[in-house]
Structure formats: C-alpha cells, structure tokens
C-alpha positions in Angstrom: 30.0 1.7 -9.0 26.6 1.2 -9.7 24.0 -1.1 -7.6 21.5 -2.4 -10.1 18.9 -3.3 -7.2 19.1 0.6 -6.2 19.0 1.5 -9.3 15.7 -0.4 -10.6 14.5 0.7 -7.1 14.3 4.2 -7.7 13.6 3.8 -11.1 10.2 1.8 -9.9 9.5 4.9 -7.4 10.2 7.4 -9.6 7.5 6.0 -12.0 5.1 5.8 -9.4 5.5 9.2 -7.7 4.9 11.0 -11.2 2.0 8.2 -11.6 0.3 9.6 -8.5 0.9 13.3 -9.4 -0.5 13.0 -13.0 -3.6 10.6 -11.3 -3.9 13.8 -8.9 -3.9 16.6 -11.9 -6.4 14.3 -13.3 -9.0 14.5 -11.2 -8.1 17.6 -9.0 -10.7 20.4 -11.1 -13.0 18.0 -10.5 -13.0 18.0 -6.6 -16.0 20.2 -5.0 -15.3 19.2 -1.5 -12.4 21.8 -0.7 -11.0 19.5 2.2 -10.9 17.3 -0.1 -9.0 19.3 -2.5 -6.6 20.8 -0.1 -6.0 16.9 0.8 -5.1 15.8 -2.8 -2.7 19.2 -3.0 -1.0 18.4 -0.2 -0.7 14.8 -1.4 0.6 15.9 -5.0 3.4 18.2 -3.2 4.4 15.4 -0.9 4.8 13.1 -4.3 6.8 16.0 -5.8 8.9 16.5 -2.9 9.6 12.7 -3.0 9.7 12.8 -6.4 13.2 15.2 -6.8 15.0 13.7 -4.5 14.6 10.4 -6.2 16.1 12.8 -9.2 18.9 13.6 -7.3 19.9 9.9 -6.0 19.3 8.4 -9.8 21.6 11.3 -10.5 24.3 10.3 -8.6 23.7 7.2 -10.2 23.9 8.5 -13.8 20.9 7.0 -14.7 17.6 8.4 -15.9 14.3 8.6 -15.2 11.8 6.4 -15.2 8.2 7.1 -17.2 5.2 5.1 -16.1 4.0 2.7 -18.7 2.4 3.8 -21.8 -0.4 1.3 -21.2 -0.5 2.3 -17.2 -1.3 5.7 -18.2 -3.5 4.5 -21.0 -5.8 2.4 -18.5 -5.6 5.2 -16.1 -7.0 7.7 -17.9 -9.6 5.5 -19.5 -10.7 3.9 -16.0 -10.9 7.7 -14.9 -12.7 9.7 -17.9 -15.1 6.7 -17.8 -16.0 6.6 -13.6 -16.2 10.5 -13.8 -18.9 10.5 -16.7 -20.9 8.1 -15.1 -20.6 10.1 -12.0 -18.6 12.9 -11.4 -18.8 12.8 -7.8 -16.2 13.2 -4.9 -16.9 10.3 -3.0 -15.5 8.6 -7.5 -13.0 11.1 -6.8 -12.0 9.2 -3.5 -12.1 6.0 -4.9 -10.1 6.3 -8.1 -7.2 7.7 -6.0 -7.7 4.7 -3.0 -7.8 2.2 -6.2 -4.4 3.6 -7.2 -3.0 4.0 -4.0 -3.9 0.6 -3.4 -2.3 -0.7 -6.9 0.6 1.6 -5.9 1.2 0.0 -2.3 1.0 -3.2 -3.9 3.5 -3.0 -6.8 6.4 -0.9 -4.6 6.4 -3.7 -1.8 6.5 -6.1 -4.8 9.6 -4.0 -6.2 11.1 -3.9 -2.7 11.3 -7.6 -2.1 12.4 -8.2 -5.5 15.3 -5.6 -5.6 16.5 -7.2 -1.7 19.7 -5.6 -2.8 18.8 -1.9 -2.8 20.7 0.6 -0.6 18.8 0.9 2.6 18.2 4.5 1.1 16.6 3.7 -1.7 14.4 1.1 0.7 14.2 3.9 2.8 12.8 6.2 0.4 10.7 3.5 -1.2 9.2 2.9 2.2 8.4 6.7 2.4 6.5 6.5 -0.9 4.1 3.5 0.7 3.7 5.6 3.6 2.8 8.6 1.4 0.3 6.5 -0.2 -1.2 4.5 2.8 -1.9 7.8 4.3 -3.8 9.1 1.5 -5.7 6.1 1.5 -6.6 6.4 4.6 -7.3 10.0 5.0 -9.9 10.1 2.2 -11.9 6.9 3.7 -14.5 9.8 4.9 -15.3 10.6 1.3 -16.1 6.7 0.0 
C-alpha cells in the first residue's frame, strides 16, 4: 500500500540531492583552492550516496523519480554562469553552493512539515539530506 506523504517525501529529496550534485558539477572545474575541491567531492558523493538509496525506497514504492524543476535548473545555471563571469573566484564558488544549501535547507523542512505523514524513514532520510547540506554550509564559511 502506498503512503502518499512518503511518497512526495522522497520524491522532494530525490530532486534536491540530484539538484546539489548537478550545482556541484557546475561549478567543481572551476574550484582552485584544492581543499576546497576535495570538500565539494566529498559533498557530491555524500548526495549520491543519499541519492540511491532514495532510488531504492521509491522503488519499493513503484514510483519514479523525481527531476528538479525545469525552471530551478534554468535559474541555477543562469544565477551561476552570470556570478562566475563577473568573478570567477572561490570565495563565488562558496557562495553559490551556501545560497543553495540555504534554498535547499529551507524547502526540505518545508516538505517535511507539509508531508507530517511520511514514514519516519523517509523523515529520517530527509533529515540526513538537511544535515548533508547544513554541513556543507558550514564547512565552506572559511571561503566567503
């Protein structure tokens, strides 16, 4: 039997982890600073990681994936290719991904309150994916 709240839940994750791994490509050849770079790597496999085992709970599910939002990506990649030719800098670098993160953190505790009736799994693993992101914010605060 499916549980729509779960459902929807992971859906909502599920477009944000492959949001944050295709914000990370993005900007990842641009990095100098190689802590830096090793930081967004690590980030970007931590998203993956998330990222199939949200595969494998919508699959139990029988229900798909969930692409981010044509015009999400759309303003992403503007707001990106715009910042970096103005200055294609690390410390841009670190604040594209923080504004993202942020956007991110914001829209899955808005998803988590307004799917109350999720598994605790897929809360659990929703909570793992703010935590994923909250860190990442804070670990490239030396770079702003």
């Amino acid at each position: 039997m499916e549980n729509s709240d779960t459902v929807k839940l992971l859906r909502e994750c599920d477009a944000g982890t492959k949001m944050a791994v295709s914000s990370i490509d993005e900007v990842l050849e641009k990095v100098c600073d190689s802590n830096m770079k090793k930081l967004l790597e690590e980030s970007k496999v931590h998203h993956e990681k998330l990222e199939n085992e949200i595969w494998e709970m919508l699959d139990r599910f029988d229900s798909e994936e969930k692409e981010p939002s044509a015009m999400a990506k759309s303003m992403s990649w503007m707001k990106t290719n715009v910042k970096l030719s103005m200055d294609n800098s690390d410390d841009t670098v670190a604040d594209l991904i923080t504004d993202g993160c942020n956007m991110g953190i914001k829209s899955l505790n808005r998803y988590l309150n307004q799917y109350e009736g999720a598994e605790n799994s897929a809360k659990k693993t929703c909570k793992e994916l703010i935590s994923i992101e909250e860190q990442l914010c804070e670990d490239l605060k030396c770079y702003l």
